[in-house]
N, C-alpha and C positions, 0 to 999 in steps of 0.2 A: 504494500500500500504506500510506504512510502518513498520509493521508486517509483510507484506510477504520479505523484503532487511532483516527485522532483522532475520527472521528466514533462509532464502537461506543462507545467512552468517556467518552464525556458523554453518550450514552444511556443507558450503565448508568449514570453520577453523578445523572445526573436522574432515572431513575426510584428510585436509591436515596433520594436525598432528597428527590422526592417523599414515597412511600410512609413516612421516618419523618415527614414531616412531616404527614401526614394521619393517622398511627397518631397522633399525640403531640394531632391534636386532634379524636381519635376521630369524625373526620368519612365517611359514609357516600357511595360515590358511589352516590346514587340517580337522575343521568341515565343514568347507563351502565344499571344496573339496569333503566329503564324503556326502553331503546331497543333493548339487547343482550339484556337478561332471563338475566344470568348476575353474579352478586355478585365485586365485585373488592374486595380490602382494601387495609390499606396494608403488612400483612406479604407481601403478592402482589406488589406493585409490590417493594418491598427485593428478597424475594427474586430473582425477575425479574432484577433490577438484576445480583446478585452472582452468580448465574449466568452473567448475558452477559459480567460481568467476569474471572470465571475458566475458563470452558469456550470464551471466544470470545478476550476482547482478550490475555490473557497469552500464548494459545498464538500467536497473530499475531504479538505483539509479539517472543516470543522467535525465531522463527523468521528473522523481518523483520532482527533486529539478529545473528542469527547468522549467516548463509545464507553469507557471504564467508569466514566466518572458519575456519580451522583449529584442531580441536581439540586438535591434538598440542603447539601455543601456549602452552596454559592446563593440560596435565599435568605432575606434578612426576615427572618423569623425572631422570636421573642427567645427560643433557647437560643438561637446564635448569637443572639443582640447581649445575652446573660455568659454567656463563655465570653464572648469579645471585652467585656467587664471582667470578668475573673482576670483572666490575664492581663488587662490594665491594672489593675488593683495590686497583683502580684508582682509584677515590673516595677510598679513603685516602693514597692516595701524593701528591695534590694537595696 
């Protein structure tokens, strides 16, 4: 799993910075156009890019780093709010 976030991820960084980097020197791919016979730009490639980084690697990635964890951990509940106190209280007594 975490082979496939590292590797989606610098597919989208590459084709992100391809694509500004081919907007910025408004260069045309005219092999693709004559092999493919369909026009790619460099706003195709970006967007491309930030797509597979938001509708692919985030959702992977959050899942991947949550899957163990308990959510009941990270709510501000009243026992959490009463630990967070205990060890403030305890930290000062040192």
């Amino acid at each position: 799993m975490k082979r496939l976030i590292i590797i989606t991820s610098t597919i989208s960084l590459i084709l992100i910075f391809t694509g500004l980097f081919f907007k910025n020197l408004a260069i045309d791919f005219e092999v693709f156009n004559l092999i493919l016979d369909f026009n790619i730009t460099g706003d195709q490639l970006t967007g491309t890019g930030v797509i597979g980084l938001f509708f692919f690697v985030f959702p992977v990635f959050s899942y991947y780093r949550w899957k163990d964890k308990d959510v009941k951990d990270y709510m501000l509940t009243q026992e959490n709010i009463d630990k967070m106190n205990k060890s403030k209280k305890s930290k000062n007594h040192k």
